[in-house]
Residue, then its C-alpha position, 0 to 999 in steps of 0.5 A: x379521684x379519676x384513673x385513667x382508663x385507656x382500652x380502645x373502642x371497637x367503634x367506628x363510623x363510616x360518613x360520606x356523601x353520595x350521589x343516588x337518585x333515591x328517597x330519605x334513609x335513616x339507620x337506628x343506632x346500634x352496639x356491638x358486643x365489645x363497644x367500650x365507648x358506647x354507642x355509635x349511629x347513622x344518620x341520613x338527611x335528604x337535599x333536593x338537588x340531582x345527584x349525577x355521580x358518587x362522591x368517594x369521601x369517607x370519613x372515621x371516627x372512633x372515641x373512648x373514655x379516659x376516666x373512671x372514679x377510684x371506687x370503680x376500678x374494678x368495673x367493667x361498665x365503668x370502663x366504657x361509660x360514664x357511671x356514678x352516683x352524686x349527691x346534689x350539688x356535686x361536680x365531676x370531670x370525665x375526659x373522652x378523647x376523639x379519633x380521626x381514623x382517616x387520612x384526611x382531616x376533618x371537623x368533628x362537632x361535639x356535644x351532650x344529648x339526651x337518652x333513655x331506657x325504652x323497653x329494655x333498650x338504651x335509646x338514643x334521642x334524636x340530635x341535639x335534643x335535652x333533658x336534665x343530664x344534658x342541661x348539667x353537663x358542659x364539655x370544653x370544646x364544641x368542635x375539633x379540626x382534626x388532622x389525618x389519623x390525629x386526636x383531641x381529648x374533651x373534658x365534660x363537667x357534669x354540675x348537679x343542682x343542689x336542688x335535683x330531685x332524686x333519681x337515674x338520668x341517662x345521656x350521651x356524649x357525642x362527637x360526630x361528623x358529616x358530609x360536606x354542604x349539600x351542593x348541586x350534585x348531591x342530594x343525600x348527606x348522611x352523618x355519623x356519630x359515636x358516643x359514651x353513654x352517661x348513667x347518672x343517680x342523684x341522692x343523698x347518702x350511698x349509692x342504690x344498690x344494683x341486682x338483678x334475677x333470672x326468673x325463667x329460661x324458655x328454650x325456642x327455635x327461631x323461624x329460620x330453624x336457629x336454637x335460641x335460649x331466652x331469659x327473663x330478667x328482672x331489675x331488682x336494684x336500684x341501678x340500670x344494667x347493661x346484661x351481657x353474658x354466655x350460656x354452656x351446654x352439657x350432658x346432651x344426647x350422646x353425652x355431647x357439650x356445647x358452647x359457650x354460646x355469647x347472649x345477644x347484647x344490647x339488653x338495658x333495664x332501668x330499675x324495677x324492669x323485666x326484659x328478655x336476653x335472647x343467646x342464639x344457637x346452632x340449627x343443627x343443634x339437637x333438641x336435647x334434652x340438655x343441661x343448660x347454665x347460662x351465666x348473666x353479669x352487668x359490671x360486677x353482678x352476676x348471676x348464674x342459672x341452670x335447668x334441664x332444658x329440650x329444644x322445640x322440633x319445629x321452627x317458632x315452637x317453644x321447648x320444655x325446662x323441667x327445672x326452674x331456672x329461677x332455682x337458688x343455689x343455696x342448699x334446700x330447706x332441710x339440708x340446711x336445718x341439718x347442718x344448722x342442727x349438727x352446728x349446734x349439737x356440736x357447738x354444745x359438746x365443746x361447752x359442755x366439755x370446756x365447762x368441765x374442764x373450767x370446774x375440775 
Protein backbone atom coordinates (compact mmCIF):
# COMPACT_ATOMS: atom_id res chain seq x y z
CA UNK A 1 0.00 0.00 0.00
CA UNK A 2 2.85 2.43 0.98
CA UNK A 3 6.01 3.71 -1.28
CA UNK A 4 8.73 4.92 0.21
CA UNK A 5 9.40 8.01 -0.32
CA UNK A 6 13.18 9.36 0.75
CA UNK A 7 13.77 13.11 -0.40
CA UNK A 8 15.04 15.17 2.49
CA UNK A 9 13.44 18.22 4.11
CA UNK A 10 15.20 21.40 3.64
CA UNK A 11 14.13 22.00 7.25
CA UNK A 12 16.03 22.99 10.14
CA UNK A 13 15.67 24.10 13.48
CA UNK A 14 18.03 25.98 15.50
CA UNK A 15 17.13 25.25 19.98
CA UNK A 16 19.36 26.79 22.44
CA UNK A 17 19.26 28.59 25.72
CA UNK A 18 20.43 32.04 26.31
CA UNK A 19 21.48 34.01 28.90
CA UNK A 20 19.87 38.06 28.29
CA UNK A 21 18.38 40.09 30.60
CA UNK A 22 15.28 40.81 28.22
CA UNK A 23 11.28 40.08 27.98
CA UNK A 24 9.38 37.06 26.43
CA UNK A 25 10.03 36.38 22.56
CA UNK A 26 7.95 34.34 20.54
CA UNK A 27 8.66 33.54 16.73
CA UNK A 28 5.47 32.44 14.21
CA UNK A 29 5.90 29.08 12.38
CA UNK A 30 6.92 29.27 8.96
CA UNK A 31 7.81 27.45 5.61
CA UNK A 32 9.90 27.67 3.13
CA UNK A 33 9.86 27.35 -0.60
CA UNK A 34 11.03 23.61 -0.80
CA UNK A 35 10.00 22.62 2.99
CA UNK A 36 9.10 19.00 2.08
CA UNK A 37 8.49 17.92 5.71
CA UNK A 38 6.18 20.80 6.34
CA UNK A 39 6.50 22.99 8.49
CA UNK A 40 8.94 24.23 11.20
CA UNK A 41 8.56 26.57 14.36
CA UNK A 42 10.17 28.53 17.15
CA UNK A 43 9.15 29.03 20.55
CA UNK A 44 10.06 30.87 23.37
CA UNK A 45 9.25 30.56 27.38
CA UNK A 46 10.47 33.14 29.85
CA UNK A 47 12.23 31.62 33.73
CA UNK A 48 12.56 34.34 36.37
CA UNK A 49 16.26 33.94 37.02
CA UNK A 50 19.48 36.45 36.01
CA UNK A 51 20.87 35.65 33.32
CA UNK A 52 24.76 36.29 33.74
CA UNK A 53 26.38 34.86 30.25
CA UNK A 54 25.22 33.10 27.28
CA UNK A 55 25.16 29.57 27.19
CA UNK A 56 26.60 28.32 23.60
CA UNK A 57 24.47 25.03 23.11
CA UNK A 58 22.39 24.52 19.93
CA UNK A 59 20.80 21.73 18.85
CA UNK A 60 19.18 20.64 15.04
CA UNK A 61 16.97 18.83 13.96
CA UNK A 62 15.40 18.06 10.59
CA UNK A 63 12.49 15.28 9.61
CA UNK A 64 10.91 13.78 6.61
CA UNK A 65 8.16 11.45 5.23
CA UNK A 66 8.84 7.97 4.56
CA UNK A 67 5.52 6.80 3.14
CA UNK A 68 2.93 7.86 0.79
CA UNK A 69 -0.31 5.66 -0.77
CA UNK A 70 0.38 4.07 -4.26
CA UNK A 71 -2.31 5.87 -5.94
CA UNK A 72 -0.08 8.84 -4.98
CA UNK A 73 3.06 8.50 -6.48
CA UNK A 74 3.09 10.82 -8.83
CA UNK A 75 1.95 13.76 -6.35
CA UNK A 76 4.09 16.08 -5.08
CA UNK A 77 2.10 17.10 -1.72
CA UNK A 78 2.17 13.76 -1.11
CA UNK A 79 5.60 13.32 -0.95
CA UNK A 80 5.79 16.06 2.00
CA UNK A 81 2.58 15.67 3.77
CA UNK A 82 0.39 13.12 5.07
CA UNK A 83 -2.50 13.18 2.35
CA UNK A 84 -5.38 10.81 2.05
CA UNK A 85 -8.82 10.22 1.88
CA UNK A 86 -10.60 7.24 4.13
CA UNK A 87 -13.78 6.05 4.66
CA UNK A 88 -15.02 5.71 8.34
CA UNK A 89 -13.71 3.33 10.05
CA UNK A 90 -10.39 2.77 8.14
CA UNK A 91 -6.76 2.49 9.46
CA UNK A 92 -3.26 3.84 8.03
CA UNK A 93 0.42 3.77 9.17
CA UNK A 94 2.79 6.54 7.93
CA UNK A 95 6.36 6.58 8.84
CA UNK A 96 8.42 9.78 9.35
CA UNK A 97 11.88 9.72 10.45
CA UNK A 98 13.77 11.88 12.93
CA UNK A 99 17.17 13.71 12.32
CA UNK A 100 19.67 14.83 14.87
CA UNK A 101 21.90 17.10 12.65
CA UNK A 102 24.35 18.07 15.84
CA UNK A 103 27.33 16.65 17.17
CA UNK A 104 25.78 16.31 20.29
CA UNK A 105 23.10 14.07 21.44
CA UNK A 106 19.89 15.16 22.36
CA UNK A 107 16.20 14.04 23.29
CA UNK A 108 13.64 14.81 20.99
CA UNK A 109 9.86 14.53 22.26
CA UNK A 110 7.29 13.52 19.52
CA UNK A 111 3.71 13.95 19.40
CA UNK A 112 0.45 14.91 17.10
CA UNK A 113 -1.28 18.43 17.52
CA UNK A 114 -3.96 20.14 16.09
CA UNK A 115 -3.91 22.59 12.88
CA UNK A 116 -6.28 24.59 10.74
CA UNK A 117 -6.75 26.79 7.77
CA UNK A 118 -7.24 30.46 8.82
CA UNK A 119 -7.46 32.97 6.26
CA UNK A 120 -5.53 31.21 3.40
CA UNK A 121 -2.67 30.19 5.89
CA UNK A 122 -1.95 26.56 7.50
CA UNK A 123 -2.11 27.46 11.19
CA UNK A 124 -0.49 25.79 13.65
CA UNK A 125 -2.19 25.31 17.17
CA UNK A 126 -0.14 26.21 19.90
CA UNK A 127 1.68 22.84 22.03
CA UNK A 128 -0.01 20.09 22.34
CA UNK A 129 -3.51 21.33 21.75
CA UNK A 130 -6.09 18.54 20.01
CA UNK A 131 -8.71 18.19 18.02
CA UNK A 132 -10.36 15.11 16.31
CA UNK A 133 -7.35 14.26 13.92
CA UNK A 134 -5.00 14.24 16.55
CA UNK A 135 -7.15 12.32 18.96
CA UNK A 136 -7.47 9.24 15.95
CA UNK A 137 -3.92 9.38 15.40
CA UNK A 138 -1.17 7.41 17.84
CA UNK A 139 2.53 7.53 17.00
CA UNK A 140 4.93 4.44 18.57
CA UNK A 141 7.37 6.60 20.54
CA UNK A 142 6.81 9.58 22.30
CA UNK A 143 10.52 10.25 22.57
CA UNK A 144 13.67 9.51 21.16
CA UNK A 145 17.51 9.91 22.61
CA UNK A 146 19.29 10.44 19.81
CA UNK A 147 23.18 10.24 19.22
CA UNK A 148 25.38 13.11 17.60
CA UNK A 149 24.09 13.14 13.75
CA UNK A 150 21.98 10.03 14.56
CA UNK A 151 18.10 8.99 13.35
CA UNK A 152 14.77 7.15 14.39
CA UNK A 153 12.05 6.59 12.57
CA UNK A 154 8.14 6.86 13.87
CA UNK A 155 5.26 4.91 12.96
CA UNK A 156 1.88 7.08 13.09
CA UNK A 157 -1.63 5.24 12.94
CA UNK A 158 -4.34 7.19 12.20
CA UNK A 159 -7.78 4.74 13.45
CA UNK A 160 -10.80 6.60 12.07
CA UNK A 161 -14.15 5.95 14.01
CA UNK A 162 -16.70 4.09 11.95
CA UNK A 163 -18.99 6.82 13.31
CA UNK A 164 -16.75 10.14 11.97
CA UNK A 165 -18.78 12.49 10.26
CA UNK A 166 -17.80 13.71 6.95
CA UNK A 167 -15.42 16.36 6.15
CA UNK A 168 -11.31 17.60 6.09
CA UNK A 169 -9.25 17.47 9.27
CA UNK A 170 -5.66 18.92 9.52
CA UNK A 171 -2.86 18.42 11.91
CA UNK A 172 0.67 17.90 12.59
CA UNK A 173 3.26 15.63 13.27
CA UNK A 174 5.97 17.17 15.50
CA UNK A 175 9.16 16.08 16.98
CA UNK A 176 10.98 18.83 18.86
CA UNK A 177 13.40 19.68 20.84
CA UNK A 178 14.39 22.31 23.63
CA UNK A 179 16.83 23.96 25.89
CA UNK A 180 18.06 22.12 29.11
CA UNK A 181 15.87 22.99 32.41
CA UNK A 182 16.02 26.67 33.28
CA UNK A 183 18.50 27.18 36.13
CA UNK A 184 19.90 30.25 38.10
CA UNK A 185 21.71 31.44 35.21
CA UNK A 186 19.09 31.34 32.36
CA UNK A 187 15.88 33.05 32.24
CA UNK A 188 14.74 32.40 28.50
CA UNK A 189 14.47 28.62 27.03
CA UNK A 190 13.51 28.77 23.52
CA UNK A 191 12.29 25.55 21.88
CA UNK A 192 12.25 24.29 18.23
CA UNK A 193 10.07 21.93 16.59
CA UNK A 194 9.52 20.41 12.94
CA UNK A 195 6.76 18.70 11.55
CA UNK A 196 4.68 16.91 8.72
CA UNK A 197 1.52 18.49 8.00
CA UNK A 198 -1.62 15.80 8.28
CA UNK A 199 -4.71 16.30 5.47
CA UNK A 200 -7.16 14.28 6.24
CA UNK A 201 -10.95 13.50 4.54
CA UNK A 202 -13.49 11.53 5.70
CA UNK A 203 -16.42 9.54 3.60
CA UNK A 204 -17.92 7.41 1.94
CA UNK A 205 -17.06 6.44 -1.75
CA UNK A 206 -14.01 8.35 -3.80
CA UNK A 207 -12.35 10.96 -2.82
CA UNK A 208 -13.75 14.91 -3.55
CA UNK A 209 -12.26 16.18 -6.27
CA UNK A 210 -9.79 19.14 -5.56
CA UNK A 211 -9.81 22.44 -8.42
CA UNK A 212 -8.91 25.58 -8.20
CA UNK A 213 -9.47 29.20 -10.47
CA UNK A 214 -7.80 32.12 -11.07
CA UNK A 215 -10.37 34.65 -11.35
CA UNK A 216 -8.22 38.03 -11.33
CA UNK A 217 -4.63 39.15 -11.92
CA UNK A 218 -3.90 42.63 -10.42
CA UNK A 219 -0.56 44.23 -11.18
CA UNK A 220 0.90 46.41 -8.06
CA UNK A 221 3.87 48.08 -6.85
CA UNK A 222 4.98 47.36 -3.44
CA UNK A 223 5.70 50.62 -1.05
CA UNK A 224 9.40 49.72 -0.99
CA UNK A 225 9.14 50.18 -5.00
CA UNK A 226 9.15 46.08 -5.86
CA UNK A 227 6.86 45.15 -8.89
CA UNK A 228 4.17 42.44 -7.41
CA UNK A 229 1.72 40.64 -9.44
CA UNK A 230 -1.07 39.26 -7.15
CA UNK A 231 -3.68 36.44 -7.95
CA UNK A 232 -7.20 35.64 -6.71
CA UNK A 233 -7.73 31.98 -6.29
CA UNK A 234 -10.35 30.20 -5.50
CA UNK A 235 -10.97 26.68 -4.04
CA UNK A 236 -13.33 25.13 -6.16
CA UNK A 237 -12.69 21.29 -5.13
CA UNK A 238 -13.47 19.43 -2.75
CA UNK A 239 -9.79 19.19 -1.13
CA UNK A 240 -7.21 22.03 0.68
CA UNK A 241 -4.27 23.16 -1.45
CA UNK A 242 -1.20 24.12 -1.12
CA UNK A 243 -0.50 26.92 -4.13
CA UNK A 244 3.00 27.30 -5.47
CA UNK A 245 3.87 28.54 -8.76
CA UNK A 246 6.01 30.91 -11.34
CA UNK A 247 4.90 33.99 -13.41
CA UNK A 248 6.92 34.97 -17.16
CA UNK A 249 7.18 37.98 -18.58
CA UNK A 250 7.32 38.64 -22.35
CA UNK A 251 6.65 41.10 -25.25
CA UNK A 252 7.86 44.19 -22.76
CA UNK A 253 9.15 47.42 -23.64
CA UNK A 254 11.92 46.85 -26.28
CA UNK A 255 10.48 43.66 -26.51
CA UNK A 256 12.27 42.64 -23.14
CA UNK A 257 11.58 39.06 -21.27
CA UNK A 258 11.30 38.49 -17.75
CA UNK A 259 11.24 35.75 -15.12
CA UNK A 260 10.46 33.07 -14.26
CA UNK A 261 9.64 34.79 -11.12
CA UNK A 262 8.67 32.11 -7.80
CA UNK A 263 5.02 33.08 -6.13
CA UNK A 264 5.41 33.57 -2.60
CA UNK A 265 4.51 30.16 -1.22
CA UNK A 266 2.76 29.84 1.96
CA UNK A 267 -0.99 30.07 0.39
CA UNK A 268 -3.43 27.09 1.57
CA UNK A 269 -7.24 27.48 0.90
CA UNK A 270 -9.61 25.10 2.71
CA UNK A 271 -12.20 24.20 0.01
CA UNK A 272 -14.92 26.91 -1.22
CA UNK A 273 -11.82 29.57 -0.02
CA UNK A 274 -10.67 32.95 -1.90
CA UNK A 275 -6.93 34.03 -1.05
CA UNK A 276 -4.34 36.14 -2.80
CA UNK A 277 -0.91 34.51 -4.07
CA UNK A 278 1.28 37.52 -4.29
CA UNK A 279 4.86 36.82 -7.01
CA UNK A 280 7.34 39.81 -6.14
CA UNK A 281 9.33 41.33 -8.79
CA UNK A 282 12.09 43.23 -9.64
CA UNK A 283 12.10 47.59 -8.64
CA UNK A 284 13.71 48.34 -11.80
CA UNK A 285 11.27 46.50 -13.70
CA UNK A 286 9.50 48.96 -16.18
CA UNK A 287 5.80 49.20 -16.28
CA UNK A 288 5.26 47.62 -19.30
CA UNK A 289 2.93 47.04 -20.75
CA UNK A 290 3.77 43.28 -20.71
CA UNK A 291 2.41 39.76 -21.30
CA UNK A 292 2.15 38.14 -18.10
CA UNK A 293 1.37 33.94 -17.71
CA UNK A 294 1.44 32.97 -14.44
CA UNK A 295 1.26 29.06 -14.06
CA UNK A 296 -0.25 28.09 -10.45
CA UNK A 297 -0.45 24.15 -9.29
CA UNK A 298 -1.09 22.09 -5.82
CA UNK A 299 0.06 18.54 -6.23
CA UNK A 300 -1.19 17.43 -9.64
CA UNK A 301 -3.75 20.59 -10.51
CA UNK A 302 -2.55 23.14 -12.38
CA UNK A 303 -3.63 26.25 -13.83
CA UNK A 304 -2.33 28.67 -16.15
CA UNK A 305 -3.63 32.23 -16.80
CA UNK A 306 -2.45 35.15 -19.25
CA UNK A 307 -3.40 38.76 -19.80
CA UNK A 308 -1.89 41.94 -20.89
CA UNK A 309 -0.83 43.73 -17.82
CA UNK A 310 1.10 47.46 -17.04
CA UNK A 311 2.88 47.93 -13.53
CA UNK A 312 1.78 51.20 -11.48
CA UNK A 313 4.52 54.28 -11.70
CA UNK A 314 4.23 55.22 -8.07
CA UNK A 315 4.75 52.67 -4.97
CA UNK A 316 1.22 51.33 -3.26
CA UNK A 317 -0.33 51.97 -6.58
CA UNK A 318 -2.15 49.68 -8.49
CA UNK A 319 -1.73 48.81 -12.32
CA UNK A 320 -4.02 47.95 -15.54
CA UNK A 321 -4.86 44.40 -17.06
CA UNK A 322 -6.52 45.04 -20.22
CA UNK A 323 -7.21 41.26 -20.41
CA UNK A 324 -9.22 38.73 -18.01
CA UNK A 325 -6.97 36.77 -16.61
CA UNK A 326 -9.88 34.65 -15.44
CA UNK A 327 -10.14 34.02 -19.53
CA UNK A 328 -10.56 30.02 -20.64
CA UNK A 329 -8.15 28.80 -22.88
CA UNK A 330 -10.78 26.87 -24.76
CA UNK A 331 -11.65 28.44 -28.43
CA UNK A 332 -14.43 31.26 -28.28
CA UNK A 333 -18.02 30.36 -28.91
CA UNK A 334 -17.94 30.84 -32.61
CA UNK A 335 -14.58 29.11 -33.37
CA UNK A 336 -16.09 26.32 -31.80
CA UNK A 337 -19.54 26.27 -33.70
CA UNK A 338 -17.44 26.30 -36.96
CA UNK A 339 -15.40 23.66 -36.29
CA UNK A 340 -18.50 21.92 -34.71
CA UNK A 341 -20.10 23.00 -38.07
CA UNK A 342 -17.27 21.32 -40.70
CA UNK A 343 -17.30 18.01 -38.43
CA UNK A 344 -20.57 17.71 -39.34
CA UNK A 345 -20.85 18.55 -43.00
CA UNK A 346 -17.82 16.26 -43.12
CA UNK A 347 -19.08 13.37 -40.99
CA UNK A 348 -22.21 13.66 -43.53
CA UNK A 349 -20.13 13.53 -46.98
CA UNK A 350 -18.46 10.20 -45.74
CA UNK A 351 -22.23 8.66 -44.98
CA UNK A 352 -23.46 9.67 -47.92
CA UNK A 353 -20.53 8.44 -49.71
CA UNK A 354 -20.39 5.13 -47.59
CA UNK A 355 -24.10 4.53 -48.21
CA UNK A 356 -23.61 4.58 -52.25
CA UNK A 357 -21.16 2.46 -52.16
CA UNK A 358 -23.36 -0.09 -49.83
CA UNK A 359 -26.30 0.45 -52.49
CA UNK A 360 -24.01 0.01 -55.86
Amino acid sequence: MRGARRSWAVLAVLAAVYAVGVGPATADGMDGPSAVSGVTEHEAHEHEAPSPEPSPTAQTIGIKLLDAPENRRDDPRAQAYIVDHLAPGSTIERRVEVVNESSAPMHVDVYAAAAAIVKGQFAFAADRAANELTGWTSLDASGLDLAAHGTAQVRATIRVPKDAAAGERYGVVWAQTGSPPADRRHNLAITGRVGVRMYLDVGPGGEPASDFEIEQLSPARGRDGRAELHARIHNTGGRALDINGVLSLSDGPGGLRAGPFTAKTGTTLAPGDHAEAVVPLDSRLPDGPWNVELTLRSGLVEHTARAAATFPTTPGGAGAVTASAAQSESYPTPVVAGLSALVLAAGSFLFLRFHRRRRR
